[in-house]
TIFIKE-595679 format. One record per residue: x, y, z of N, C-alpha, C in turn; residue in one letter. Coordinates in steps of 0.05 Angstrom, whole numbers, padded with zeros to 5 digits, always signed. Example, Ala and Ser with C-alpha at 12.3 -4.5 7.8 and 13.67 -1.06 7.14 Angstrom:
+00264-00114+00156+00246-00090+00156+00264-00066+00156a
+00257-00045+00142+00273-00021+00143+00258+00001+00157s
END
This chain:
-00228+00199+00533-00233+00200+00504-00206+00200+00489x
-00201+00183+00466-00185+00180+00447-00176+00209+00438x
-00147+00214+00435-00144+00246+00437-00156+00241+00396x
-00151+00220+00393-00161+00222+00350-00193+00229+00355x
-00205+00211+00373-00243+00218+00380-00236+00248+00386x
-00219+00259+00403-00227+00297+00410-00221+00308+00386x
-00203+00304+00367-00189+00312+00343-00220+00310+00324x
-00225+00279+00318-00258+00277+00307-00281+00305+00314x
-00273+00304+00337-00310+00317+00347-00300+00347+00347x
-00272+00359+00343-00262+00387+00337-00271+00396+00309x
-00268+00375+00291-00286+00379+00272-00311+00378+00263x
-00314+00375+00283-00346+00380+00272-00366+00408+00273x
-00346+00430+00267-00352+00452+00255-00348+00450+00221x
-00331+00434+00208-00325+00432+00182-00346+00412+00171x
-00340+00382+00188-00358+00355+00182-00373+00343+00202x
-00401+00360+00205-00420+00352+00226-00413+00315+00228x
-00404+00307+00214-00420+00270+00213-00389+00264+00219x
-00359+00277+00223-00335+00266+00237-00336+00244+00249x
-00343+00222+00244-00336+00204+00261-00323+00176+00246x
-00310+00153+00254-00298+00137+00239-00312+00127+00219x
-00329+00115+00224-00333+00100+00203-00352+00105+00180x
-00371+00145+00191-00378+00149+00169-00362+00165+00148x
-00341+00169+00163-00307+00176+00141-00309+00163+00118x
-00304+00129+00142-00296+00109+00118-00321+00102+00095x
-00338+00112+00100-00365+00103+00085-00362+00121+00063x
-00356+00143+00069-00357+00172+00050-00327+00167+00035x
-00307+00156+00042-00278+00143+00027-00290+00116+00013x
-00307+00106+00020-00307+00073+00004-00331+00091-00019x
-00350+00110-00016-00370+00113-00031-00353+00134-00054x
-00326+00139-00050-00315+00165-00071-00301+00139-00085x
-00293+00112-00074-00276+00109-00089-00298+00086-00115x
-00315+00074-00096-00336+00071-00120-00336+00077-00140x
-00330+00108-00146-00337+00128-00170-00321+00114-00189x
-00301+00105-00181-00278+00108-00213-00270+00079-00209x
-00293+00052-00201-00296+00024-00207-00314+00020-00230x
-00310+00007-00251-00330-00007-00272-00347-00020-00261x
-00365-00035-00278-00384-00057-00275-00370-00083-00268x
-00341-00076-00296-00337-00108-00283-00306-00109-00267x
-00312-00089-00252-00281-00090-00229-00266-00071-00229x
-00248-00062-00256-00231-00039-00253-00230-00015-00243x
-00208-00015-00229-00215+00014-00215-00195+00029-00226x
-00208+00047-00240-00197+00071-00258-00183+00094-00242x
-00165+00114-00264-00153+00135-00248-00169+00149-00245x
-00194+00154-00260-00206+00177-00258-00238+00169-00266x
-00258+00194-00248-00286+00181-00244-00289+00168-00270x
-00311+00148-00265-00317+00122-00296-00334+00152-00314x
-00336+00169-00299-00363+00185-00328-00331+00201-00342x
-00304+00204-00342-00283+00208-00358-00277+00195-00370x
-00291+00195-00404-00288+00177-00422-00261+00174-00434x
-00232+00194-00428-00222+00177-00439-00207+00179-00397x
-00202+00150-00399-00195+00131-00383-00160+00128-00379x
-00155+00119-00351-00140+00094-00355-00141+00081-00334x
-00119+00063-00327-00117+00049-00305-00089+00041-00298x
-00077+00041-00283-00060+00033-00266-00052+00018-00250x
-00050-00013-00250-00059-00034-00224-00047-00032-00199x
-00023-00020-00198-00008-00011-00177-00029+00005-00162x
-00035+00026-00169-00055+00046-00155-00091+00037-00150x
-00086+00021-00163-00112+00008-00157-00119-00007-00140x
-00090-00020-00136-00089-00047-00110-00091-00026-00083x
-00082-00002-00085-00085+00011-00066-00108+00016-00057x
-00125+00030-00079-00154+00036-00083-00176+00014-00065x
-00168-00015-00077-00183-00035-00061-00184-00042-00037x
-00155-00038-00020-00150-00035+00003-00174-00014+00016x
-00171+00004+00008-00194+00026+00030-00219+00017+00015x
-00227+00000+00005-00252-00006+00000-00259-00029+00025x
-00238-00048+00020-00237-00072+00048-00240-00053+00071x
-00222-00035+00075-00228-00019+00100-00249-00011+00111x
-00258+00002+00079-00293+00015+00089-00307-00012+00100x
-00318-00035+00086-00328-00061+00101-00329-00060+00121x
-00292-00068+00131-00293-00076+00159-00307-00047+00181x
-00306-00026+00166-00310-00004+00191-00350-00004+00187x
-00361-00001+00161-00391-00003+00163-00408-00032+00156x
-00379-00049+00158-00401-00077+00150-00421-00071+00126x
-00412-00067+00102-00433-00058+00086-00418-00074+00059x
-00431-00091+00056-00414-00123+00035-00405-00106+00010x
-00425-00087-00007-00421-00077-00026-00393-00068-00020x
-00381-00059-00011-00343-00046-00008-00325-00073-00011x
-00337-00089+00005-00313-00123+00007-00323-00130-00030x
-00344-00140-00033-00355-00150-00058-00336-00127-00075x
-00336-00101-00078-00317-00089-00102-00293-00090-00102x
-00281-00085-00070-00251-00097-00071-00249-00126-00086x
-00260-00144-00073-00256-00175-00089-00263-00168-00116x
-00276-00159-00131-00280-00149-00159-00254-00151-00163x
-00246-00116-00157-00216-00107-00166-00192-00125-00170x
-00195-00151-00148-00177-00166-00149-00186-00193-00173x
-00208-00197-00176-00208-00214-00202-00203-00211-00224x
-00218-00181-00234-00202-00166-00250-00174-00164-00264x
-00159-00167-00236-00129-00164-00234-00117-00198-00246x
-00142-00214-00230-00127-00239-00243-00131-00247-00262x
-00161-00239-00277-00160-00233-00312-00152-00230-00328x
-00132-00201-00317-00115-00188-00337-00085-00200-00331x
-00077-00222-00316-00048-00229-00311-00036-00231-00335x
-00008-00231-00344+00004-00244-00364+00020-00270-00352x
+00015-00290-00369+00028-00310-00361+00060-00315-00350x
+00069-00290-00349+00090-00294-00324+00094-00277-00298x
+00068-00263-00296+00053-00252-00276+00053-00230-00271x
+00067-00218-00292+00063-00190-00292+00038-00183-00305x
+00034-00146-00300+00003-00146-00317+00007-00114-00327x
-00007-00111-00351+00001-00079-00360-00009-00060-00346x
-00012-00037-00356-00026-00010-00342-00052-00011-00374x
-00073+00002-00377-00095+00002-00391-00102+00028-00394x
-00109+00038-00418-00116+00067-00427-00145+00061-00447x
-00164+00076-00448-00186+00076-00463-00213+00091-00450x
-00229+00082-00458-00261+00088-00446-00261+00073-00421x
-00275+00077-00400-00280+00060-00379-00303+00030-00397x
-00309+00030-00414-00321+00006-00428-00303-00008-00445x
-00285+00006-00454-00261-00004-00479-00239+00004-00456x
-00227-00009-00449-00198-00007-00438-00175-00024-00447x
-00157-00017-00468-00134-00024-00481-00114-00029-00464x
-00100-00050-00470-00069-00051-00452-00055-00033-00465x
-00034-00022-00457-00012-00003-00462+00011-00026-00464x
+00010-00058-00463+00045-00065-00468+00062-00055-00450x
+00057-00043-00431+00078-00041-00417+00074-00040-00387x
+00087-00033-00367+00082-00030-00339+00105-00015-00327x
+00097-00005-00303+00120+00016-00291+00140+00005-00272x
+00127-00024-00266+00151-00047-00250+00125-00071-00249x
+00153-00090-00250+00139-00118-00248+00137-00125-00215x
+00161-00117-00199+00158-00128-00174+00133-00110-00161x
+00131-00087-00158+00117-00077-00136+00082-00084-00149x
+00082-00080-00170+00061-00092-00175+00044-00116-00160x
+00053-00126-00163+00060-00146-00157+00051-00152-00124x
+00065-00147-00113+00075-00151-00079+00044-00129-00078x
+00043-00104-00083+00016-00088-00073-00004-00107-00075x
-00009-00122-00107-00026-00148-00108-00042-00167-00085x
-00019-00169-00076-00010-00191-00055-00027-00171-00027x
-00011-00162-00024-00023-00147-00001-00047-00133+00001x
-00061-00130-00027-00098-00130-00034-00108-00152-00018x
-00106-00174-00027-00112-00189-00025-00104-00206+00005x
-00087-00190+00024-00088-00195+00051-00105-00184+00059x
-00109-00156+00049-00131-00146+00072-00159-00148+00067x
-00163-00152+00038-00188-00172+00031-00203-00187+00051x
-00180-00202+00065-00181-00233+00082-00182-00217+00099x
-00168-00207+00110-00161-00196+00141-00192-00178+00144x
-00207-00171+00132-00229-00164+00140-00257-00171+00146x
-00252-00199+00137-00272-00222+00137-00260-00242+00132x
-00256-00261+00142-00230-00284+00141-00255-00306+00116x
-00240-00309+00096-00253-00330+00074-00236-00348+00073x
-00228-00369+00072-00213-00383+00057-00221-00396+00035x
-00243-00396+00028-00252-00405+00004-00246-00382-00018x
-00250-00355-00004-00237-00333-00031-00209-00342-00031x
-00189-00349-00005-00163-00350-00014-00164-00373-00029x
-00174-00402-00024-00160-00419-00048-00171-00409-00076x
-00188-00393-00083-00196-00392-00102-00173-00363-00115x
-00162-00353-00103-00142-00332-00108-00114-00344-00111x
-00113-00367-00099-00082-00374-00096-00067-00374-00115x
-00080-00395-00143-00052-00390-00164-00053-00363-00167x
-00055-00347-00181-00056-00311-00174-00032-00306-00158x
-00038-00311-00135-00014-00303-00113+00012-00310-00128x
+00013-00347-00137+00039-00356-00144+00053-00347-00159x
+00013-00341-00178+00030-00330-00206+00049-00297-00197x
+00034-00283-00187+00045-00256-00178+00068-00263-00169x
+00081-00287-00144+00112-00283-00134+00125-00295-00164x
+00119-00305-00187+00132-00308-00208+00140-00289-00224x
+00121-00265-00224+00127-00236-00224+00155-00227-00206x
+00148-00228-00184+00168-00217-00173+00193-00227-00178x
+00195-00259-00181+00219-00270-00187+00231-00259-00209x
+00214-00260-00239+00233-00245-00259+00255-00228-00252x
+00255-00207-00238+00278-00186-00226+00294-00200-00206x
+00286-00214-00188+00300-00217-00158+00320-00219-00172x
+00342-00213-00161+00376-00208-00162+00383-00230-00143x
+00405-00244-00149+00420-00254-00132+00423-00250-00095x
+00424-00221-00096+00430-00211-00072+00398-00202-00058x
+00385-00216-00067+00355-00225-00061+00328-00197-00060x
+00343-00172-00073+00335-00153-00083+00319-00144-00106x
+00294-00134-00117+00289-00139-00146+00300-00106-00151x
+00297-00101-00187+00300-00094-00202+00266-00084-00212x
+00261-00063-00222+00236-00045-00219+00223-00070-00247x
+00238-00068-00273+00228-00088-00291+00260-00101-00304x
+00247-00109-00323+00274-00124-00341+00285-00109-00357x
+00263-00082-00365+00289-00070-00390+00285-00041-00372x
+00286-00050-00341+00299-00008-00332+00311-00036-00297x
+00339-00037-00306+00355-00046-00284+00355-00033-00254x
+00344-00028-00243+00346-00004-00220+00329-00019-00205x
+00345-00025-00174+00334-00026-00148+00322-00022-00139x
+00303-00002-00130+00276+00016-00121+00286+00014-00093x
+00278+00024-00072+00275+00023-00044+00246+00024-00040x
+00230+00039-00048+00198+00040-00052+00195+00015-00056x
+00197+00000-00087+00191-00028-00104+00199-00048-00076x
+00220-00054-00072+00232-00070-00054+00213-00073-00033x
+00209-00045-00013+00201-00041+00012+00153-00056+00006x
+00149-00044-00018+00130-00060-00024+00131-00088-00034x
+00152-00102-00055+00154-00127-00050+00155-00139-00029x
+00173-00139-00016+00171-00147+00018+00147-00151+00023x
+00135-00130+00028+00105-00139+00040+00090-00159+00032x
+00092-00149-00003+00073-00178-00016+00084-00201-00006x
+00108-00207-00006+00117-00239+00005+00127-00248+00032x
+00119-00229+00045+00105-00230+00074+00084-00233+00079x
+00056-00228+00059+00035-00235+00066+00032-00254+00046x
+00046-00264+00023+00047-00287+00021+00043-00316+00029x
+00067-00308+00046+00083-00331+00075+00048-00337+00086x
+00036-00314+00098+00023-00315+00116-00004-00335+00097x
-00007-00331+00074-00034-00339+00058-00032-00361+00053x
-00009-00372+00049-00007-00400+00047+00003-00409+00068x
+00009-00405+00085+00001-00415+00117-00025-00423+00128x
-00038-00402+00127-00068-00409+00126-00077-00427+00111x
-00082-00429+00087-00089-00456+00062-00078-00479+00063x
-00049-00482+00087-00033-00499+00095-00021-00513+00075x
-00004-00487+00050+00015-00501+00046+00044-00489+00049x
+00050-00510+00076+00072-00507+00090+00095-00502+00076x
+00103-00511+00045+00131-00518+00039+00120-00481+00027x
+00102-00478+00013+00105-00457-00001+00110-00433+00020x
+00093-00431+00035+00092-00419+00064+00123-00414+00074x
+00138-00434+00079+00163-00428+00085+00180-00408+00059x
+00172-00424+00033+00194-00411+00006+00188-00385+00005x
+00165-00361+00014+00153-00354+00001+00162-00331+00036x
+00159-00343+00060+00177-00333+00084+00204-00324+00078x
+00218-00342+00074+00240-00343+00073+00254-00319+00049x
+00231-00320+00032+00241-00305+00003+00237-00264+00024x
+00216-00271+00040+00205-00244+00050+00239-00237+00067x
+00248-00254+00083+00272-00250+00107+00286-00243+00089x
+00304-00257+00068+00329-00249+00056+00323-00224+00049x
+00298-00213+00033+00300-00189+00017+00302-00166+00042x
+00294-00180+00059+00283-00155+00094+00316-00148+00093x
+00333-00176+00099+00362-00167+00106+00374-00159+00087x
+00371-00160+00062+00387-00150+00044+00378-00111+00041x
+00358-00105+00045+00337-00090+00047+00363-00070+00058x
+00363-00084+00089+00370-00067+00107+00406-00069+00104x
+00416-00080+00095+00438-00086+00094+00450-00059+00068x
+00440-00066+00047+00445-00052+00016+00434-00022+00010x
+00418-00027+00029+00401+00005+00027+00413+00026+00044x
+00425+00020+00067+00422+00036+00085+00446+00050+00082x
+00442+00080+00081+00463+00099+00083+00470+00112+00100x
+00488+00095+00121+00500+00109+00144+00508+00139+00136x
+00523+00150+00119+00534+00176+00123+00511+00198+00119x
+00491+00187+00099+00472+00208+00099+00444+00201+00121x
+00442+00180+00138+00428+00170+00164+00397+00167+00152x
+00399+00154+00123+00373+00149+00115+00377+00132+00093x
+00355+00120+00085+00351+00099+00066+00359+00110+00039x
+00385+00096+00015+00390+00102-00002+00360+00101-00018x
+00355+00123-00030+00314+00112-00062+00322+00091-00080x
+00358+00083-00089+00364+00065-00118+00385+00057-00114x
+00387+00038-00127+00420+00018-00125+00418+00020-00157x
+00445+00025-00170+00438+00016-00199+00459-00004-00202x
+00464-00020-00228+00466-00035-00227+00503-00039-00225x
+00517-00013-00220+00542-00013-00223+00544-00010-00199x
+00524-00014-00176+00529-00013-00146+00524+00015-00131x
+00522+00032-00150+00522+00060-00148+00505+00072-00134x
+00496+00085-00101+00469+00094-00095+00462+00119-00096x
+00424+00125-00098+00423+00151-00106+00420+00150-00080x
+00422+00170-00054+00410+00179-00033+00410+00212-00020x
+00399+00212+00002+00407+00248+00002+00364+00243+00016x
+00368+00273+00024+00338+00282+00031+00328+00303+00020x
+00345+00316+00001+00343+00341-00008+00306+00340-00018x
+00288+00321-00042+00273+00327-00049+00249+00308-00037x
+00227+00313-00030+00196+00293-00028+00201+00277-00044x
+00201+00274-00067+00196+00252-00092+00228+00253-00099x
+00246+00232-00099+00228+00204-00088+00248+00205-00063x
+00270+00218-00054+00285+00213-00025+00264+00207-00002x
+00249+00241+00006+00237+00227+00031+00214+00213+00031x
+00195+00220+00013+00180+00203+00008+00177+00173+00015x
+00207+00159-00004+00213+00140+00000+00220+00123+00034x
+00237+00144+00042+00243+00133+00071+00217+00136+00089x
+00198+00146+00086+00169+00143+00090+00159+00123+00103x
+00156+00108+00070+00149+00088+00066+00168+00062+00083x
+00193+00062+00086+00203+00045+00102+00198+00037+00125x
+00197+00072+00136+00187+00067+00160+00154+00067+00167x
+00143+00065+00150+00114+00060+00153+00106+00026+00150x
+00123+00018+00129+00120-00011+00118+00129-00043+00121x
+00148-00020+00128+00174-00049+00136+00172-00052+00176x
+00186-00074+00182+00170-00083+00220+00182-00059+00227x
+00170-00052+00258+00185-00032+00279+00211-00040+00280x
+00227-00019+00283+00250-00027+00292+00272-00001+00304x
+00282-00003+00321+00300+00019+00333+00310+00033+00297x
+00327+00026+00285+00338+00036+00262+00309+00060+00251x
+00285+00046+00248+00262+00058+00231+00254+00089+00253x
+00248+00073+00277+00246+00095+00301+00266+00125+00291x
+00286+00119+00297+00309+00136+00301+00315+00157+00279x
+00304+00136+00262+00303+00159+00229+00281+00168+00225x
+00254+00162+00235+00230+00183+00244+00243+00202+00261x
+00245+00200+00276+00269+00219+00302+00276+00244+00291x
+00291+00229+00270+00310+00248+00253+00305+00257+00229x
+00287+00252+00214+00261+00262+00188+00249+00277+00203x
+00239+00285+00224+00217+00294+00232+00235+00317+00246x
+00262+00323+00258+00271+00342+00266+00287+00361+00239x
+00288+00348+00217+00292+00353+00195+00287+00366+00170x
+00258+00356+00175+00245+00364+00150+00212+00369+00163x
+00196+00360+00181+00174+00372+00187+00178+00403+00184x
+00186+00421+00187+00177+00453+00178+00178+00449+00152x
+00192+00441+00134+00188+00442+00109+00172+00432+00100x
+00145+00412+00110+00127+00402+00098+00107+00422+00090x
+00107+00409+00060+00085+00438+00049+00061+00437+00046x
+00045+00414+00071+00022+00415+00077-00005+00394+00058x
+00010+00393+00034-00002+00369+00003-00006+00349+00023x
-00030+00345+00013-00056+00317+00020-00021+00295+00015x
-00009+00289-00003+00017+00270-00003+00035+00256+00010x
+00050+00288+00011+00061+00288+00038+00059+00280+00068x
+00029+00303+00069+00010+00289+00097+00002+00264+00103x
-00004+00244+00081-00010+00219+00086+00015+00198+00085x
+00031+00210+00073+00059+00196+00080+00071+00196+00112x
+00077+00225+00115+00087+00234+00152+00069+00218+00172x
+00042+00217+00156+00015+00198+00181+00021+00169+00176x
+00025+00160+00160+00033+00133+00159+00058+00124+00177x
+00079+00134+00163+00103+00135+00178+00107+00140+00202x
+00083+00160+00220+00088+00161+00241+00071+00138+00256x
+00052+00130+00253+00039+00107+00260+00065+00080+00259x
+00077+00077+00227+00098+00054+00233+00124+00059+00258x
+00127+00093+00265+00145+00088+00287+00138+00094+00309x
+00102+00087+00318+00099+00093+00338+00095+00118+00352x
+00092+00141+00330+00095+00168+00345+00059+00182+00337x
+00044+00168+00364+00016+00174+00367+00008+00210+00361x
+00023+00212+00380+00010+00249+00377+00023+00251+00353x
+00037+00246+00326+00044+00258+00303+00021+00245+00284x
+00007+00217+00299-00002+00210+00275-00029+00236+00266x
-00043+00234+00290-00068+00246+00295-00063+00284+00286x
-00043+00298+00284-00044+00319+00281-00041+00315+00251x
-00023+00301+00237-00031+00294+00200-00047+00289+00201x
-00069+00272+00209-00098+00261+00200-00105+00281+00206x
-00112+00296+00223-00126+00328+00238-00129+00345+00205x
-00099+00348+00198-00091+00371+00182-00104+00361+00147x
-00106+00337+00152-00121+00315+00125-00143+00316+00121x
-00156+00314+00146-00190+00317+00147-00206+00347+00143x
-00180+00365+00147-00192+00384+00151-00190+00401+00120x
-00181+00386+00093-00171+00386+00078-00194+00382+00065x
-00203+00376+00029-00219+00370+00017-00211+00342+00015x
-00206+00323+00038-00190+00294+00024-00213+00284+00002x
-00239+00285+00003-00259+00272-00013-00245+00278-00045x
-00230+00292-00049-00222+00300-00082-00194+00287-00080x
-00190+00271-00067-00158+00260-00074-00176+00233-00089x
-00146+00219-00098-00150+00205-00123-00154+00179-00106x
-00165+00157-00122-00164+00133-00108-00149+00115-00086x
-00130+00115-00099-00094+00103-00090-00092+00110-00063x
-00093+00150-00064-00096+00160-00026-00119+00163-00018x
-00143+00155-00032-00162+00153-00008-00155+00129+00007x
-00140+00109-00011-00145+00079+00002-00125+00083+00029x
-00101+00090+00018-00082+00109+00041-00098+00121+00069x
-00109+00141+00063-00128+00152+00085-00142+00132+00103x
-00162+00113+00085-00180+00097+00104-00151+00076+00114x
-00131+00068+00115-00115+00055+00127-00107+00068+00158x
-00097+00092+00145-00096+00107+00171-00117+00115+00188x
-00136+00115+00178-00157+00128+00201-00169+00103+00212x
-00178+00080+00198-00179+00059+00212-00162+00052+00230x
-00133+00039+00224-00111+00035+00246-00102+00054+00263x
-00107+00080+00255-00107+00105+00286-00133+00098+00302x
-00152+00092+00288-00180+00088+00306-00171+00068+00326x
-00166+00044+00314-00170+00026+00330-00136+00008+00353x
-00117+00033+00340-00093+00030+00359-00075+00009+00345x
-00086-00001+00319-00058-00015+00313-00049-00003+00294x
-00022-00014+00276-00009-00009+00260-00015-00009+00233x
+00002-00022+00221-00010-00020+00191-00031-00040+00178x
-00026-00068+00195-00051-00084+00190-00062-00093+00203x
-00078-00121+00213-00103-00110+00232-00093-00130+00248x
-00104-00127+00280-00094-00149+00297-00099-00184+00291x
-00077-00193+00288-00071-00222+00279-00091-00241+00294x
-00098-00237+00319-00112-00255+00336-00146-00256+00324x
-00144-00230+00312-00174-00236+00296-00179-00245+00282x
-00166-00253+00263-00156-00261+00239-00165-00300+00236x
-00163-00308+00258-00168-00334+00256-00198-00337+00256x
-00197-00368+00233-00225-00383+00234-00229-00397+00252x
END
């Protein structure tokens, strides 16, 4: 037995029904709550009349909806994720960025503004991989594709020379988070228009994913402090250090949860984790960060004692964004892979 199945069935003094996929059923049925009629998935349940929305956190949101699908085959979860993402291409602005929305869940106003164009963006992107990756469509992808283009047109506004973006146009600053999620989007890019077979885009759209990977790793990395700088600003200047959760370790988290395996990512789990695990102060946040991260470096017995310490938690009252978080992890701890789902399934 799976030491996560003994971990499952230890609980079942707290949650008689512990098992995967009626987890994911009870994560895809909370996040329901705070989707509209016609797609948006709100910060907060739809009966909180005054509202808003966030698309960043929402793209998250849809992800553990795809998840729930693939774990109970139950269409209604795939059908609202795909919602969420039409929605998204509704509300594009014609250079592919899209705002954040405040109002009634029936009246929802743009706010004019957004909290970054790139990561937006790239999370977008990566909705909309695992959309696919849970039922392979290609008829949803061509019908998604400009979307996609339009989104890497998003991302382009910022890209920097040194193949890095910039959070938006009027706040100059690098992100390591923004970055480490752009990447992804235009890595699963590469991969979407591969499939739809278009090759030239497929390569531009590859190629755009590699440079930012090496510049990534090149510009970010702070040998003296043995962890990922959080900001480059624009005088070259980096913030780094581990002193606080938000945004130092947090951030390097995410690197090593998001970005490929790699001895470098390994080694600084290694060394986060001899570092700062006593100081973790136990927040549903944190916990789903250290479980992620340890899944991206391979460290099994760490993933399963965060998920342990998660489940045994009220996770049903976390917000959308980390439930979608949660069903990622407990799916890919279930079933032994990483962050997305094995490639060989994947084909039509």
């Amino acid at each position: 037995m799976r030491l996560l199945a003994f971990l499952l069935y230890s609980l079942s003094a707290v949650l008689p029904d512990a098992e995967e996929g009626i987890l994911l059923k009870k994560i895809g049925e909370q996040i329901l709550r705070f989707q509209t009629k016609d797609g948006a998935i709100l910060m907060k349940p739809c009966e909180e009349n005054e509202n808003y929305l966030i698309p960043y956190f929402s793209n998250f949101a849809s992800i553990g909806l795809s998840i729930a699908y693939k774990a109970t085959k139950e269409e209604k979860y795939l059908k609202s994720a795909k919602a969420w993402l039409e929605w998204y291409v509704k509300h594009l602005n014609p250079d592919g960025t899209i705002y954040d929305y405040k109002g009634s869940p029936s009246e929802l106003n743009p706010t004019m503004d957004y909290d970054s164009s790139d990561a937006y963006a790239g999370t977008f992107i990566t909705a909309i991989w695992f959309a696919y990756s849970v039922k392979p469509d290609k008829l949803f992808l061509k019908k998604i594709y400009p979307a996609v283009k339009k989104a890497i047109e998003g991302i382009k506004l910022t890209l920097q020379d040194d193949n890095l973006t910039f959070a938006k146009l009027t706040h100059p600053v690098k992100y390591l988070m923004d970055n480490v999620e752009t990447w992804q989007g235009l890595h699963y890019a590469g991969k979407i228009a591969e499939l739809l077979g278009f090759r030239d885009d497929a390569r531009y759209f590859s190629q755009l994913a590699s440079s930012m990977l090496d510049s990534l790793e090149k510009q970010f990395w702070d040998a003296e402090n043995h962890c990922y700088a959080w900001a480059i600003y624009t005088n070259g200047a980096k913030a780094s250090g581990l002193k606080r959760w938000y945004p130092e370790q947090m951030a390097n988290l995410m690197a090593i949860a998001w970005l490929p395996p790699s001895s470098r990512r390994k080694e600084l789990y290694v060394f986060l984790r001899k570092e700062l695990v006593t100081k973790i102060k136990q927040g549903a946040d944190e916990l789903i960060w250290w479980a992620m991260a340890s899944q991206g470096a391979g460290a099994k017995e760490d993933t399963e004692l965060f998920l342990f310490k998660l489940l045994k938690g009220d996770f049903l009252s976390l917000p959308p964004y980390q439930l979608g978080h949660l069903a990622r992890i407990i799916y890919c701890e279930g079933k032994g892979e990483r962050e997305g789902f094995n490639q060989n399934s994947l084909k039509e």
